[in-house]
C-alpha positions in Angstrom: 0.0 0.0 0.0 0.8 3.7 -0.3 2.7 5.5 2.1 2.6 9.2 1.0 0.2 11.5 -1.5 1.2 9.5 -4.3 -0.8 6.5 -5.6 0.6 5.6 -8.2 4.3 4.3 -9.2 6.1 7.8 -10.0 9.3 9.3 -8.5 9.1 10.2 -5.2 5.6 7.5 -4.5 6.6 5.4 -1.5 4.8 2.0 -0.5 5.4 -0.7 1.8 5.4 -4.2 0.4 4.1 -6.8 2.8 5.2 -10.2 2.8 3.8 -13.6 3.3 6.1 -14.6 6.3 5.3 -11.1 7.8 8.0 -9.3 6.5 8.0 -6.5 4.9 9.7 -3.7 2.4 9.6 -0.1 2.4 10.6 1.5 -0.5 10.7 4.8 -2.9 10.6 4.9 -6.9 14.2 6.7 -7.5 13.4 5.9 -11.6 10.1 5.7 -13.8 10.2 4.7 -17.2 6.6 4.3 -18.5 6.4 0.5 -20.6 10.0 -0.3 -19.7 11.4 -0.4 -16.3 11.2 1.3 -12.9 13.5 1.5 -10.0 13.5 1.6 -5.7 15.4 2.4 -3.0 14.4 -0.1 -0.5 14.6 3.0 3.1 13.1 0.6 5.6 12.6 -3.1 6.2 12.2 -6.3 8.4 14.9 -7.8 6.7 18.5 -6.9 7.9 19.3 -4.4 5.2 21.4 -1.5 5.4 20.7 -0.4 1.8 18.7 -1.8 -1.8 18.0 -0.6 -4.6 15.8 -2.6 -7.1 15.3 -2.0 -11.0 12.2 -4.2 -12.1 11.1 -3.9 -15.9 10.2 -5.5 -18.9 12.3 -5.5 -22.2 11.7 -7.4 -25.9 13.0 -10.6 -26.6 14.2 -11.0 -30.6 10.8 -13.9 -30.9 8.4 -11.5 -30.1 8.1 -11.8 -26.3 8.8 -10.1 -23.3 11.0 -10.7 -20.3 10.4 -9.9 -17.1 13.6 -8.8 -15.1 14.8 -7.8 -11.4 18.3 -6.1 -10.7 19.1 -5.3 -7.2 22.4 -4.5 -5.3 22.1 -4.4 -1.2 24.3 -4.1 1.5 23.9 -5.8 4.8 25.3 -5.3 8.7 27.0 -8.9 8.6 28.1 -11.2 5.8 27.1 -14.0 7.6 23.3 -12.8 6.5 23.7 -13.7 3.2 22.4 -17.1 2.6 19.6 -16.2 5.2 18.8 -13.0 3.0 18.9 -15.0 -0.5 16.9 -17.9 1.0 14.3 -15.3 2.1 14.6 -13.0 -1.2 14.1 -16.4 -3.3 11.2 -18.1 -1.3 9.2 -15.1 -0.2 9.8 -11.6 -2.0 10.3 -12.8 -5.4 7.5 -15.4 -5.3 5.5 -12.3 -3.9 6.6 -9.9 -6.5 6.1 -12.4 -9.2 2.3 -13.0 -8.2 1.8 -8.9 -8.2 2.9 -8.8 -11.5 0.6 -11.9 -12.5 -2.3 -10.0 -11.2 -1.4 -6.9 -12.8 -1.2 -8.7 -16.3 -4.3 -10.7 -15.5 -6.4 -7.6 -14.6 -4.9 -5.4 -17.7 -5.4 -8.4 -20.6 -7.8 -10.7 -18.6 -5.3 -13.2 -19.6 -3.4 -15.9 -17.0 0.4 -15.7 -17.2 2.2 -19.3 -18.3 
């Protein structure tokens, strides 16, 4: 949901993503590029994080289709977080993320994602 004035995904909107395990992700859009990709600085979370930034976005594949991508860098307080972080990032965020995006398509085409 929304955190500020904005409700919609433009620079400066800010939302917090909850998760399924009861985490969650604050973040701001830094980058908005209508039909191509956008990009968040992840400010607060439940997740030991000292900074993220994420670039999600779609780009054309040479047969006709789309990809869907995520880039992210992040920084943590201890290294020994890692595996904990990707575990969590793989198996809850991403899953999470990708599910949004399935109900996004679904809602805009009326069409199920494969």
């Amino acid at each position: 949901h929304y955190l500020n004035e904005y409700d919609s995904c433009e620079i400066g909107s800010e939302r917090q993503c909850n998760l399924k395990d009861g985490n969650f992700l604050k973040e701001r859009v830094t980058e908005f590029k209508e039909g191509s990709y956008y990009t968040v600085e992840i400010f607060d979370s439940s997740y030991p994080i000292k900074k993220a930034i994420a670039t999600l976005g779609v780009r054309a594949l040479e047969d006709g289709g789309t990809e869907i991508y995520m880039e992210s860098e992040m920084e943590i307080p201890n290294p020994l977080l890692r595996p904990l972080l990707y575990l969590g990032f793989k198996y809850d965020a991403m899953p999470s993320i990708l599910k949004g995006l399935e109900g996004l398509h679904e809602e805009e085409y009326g069409l199920q994602m494969a």
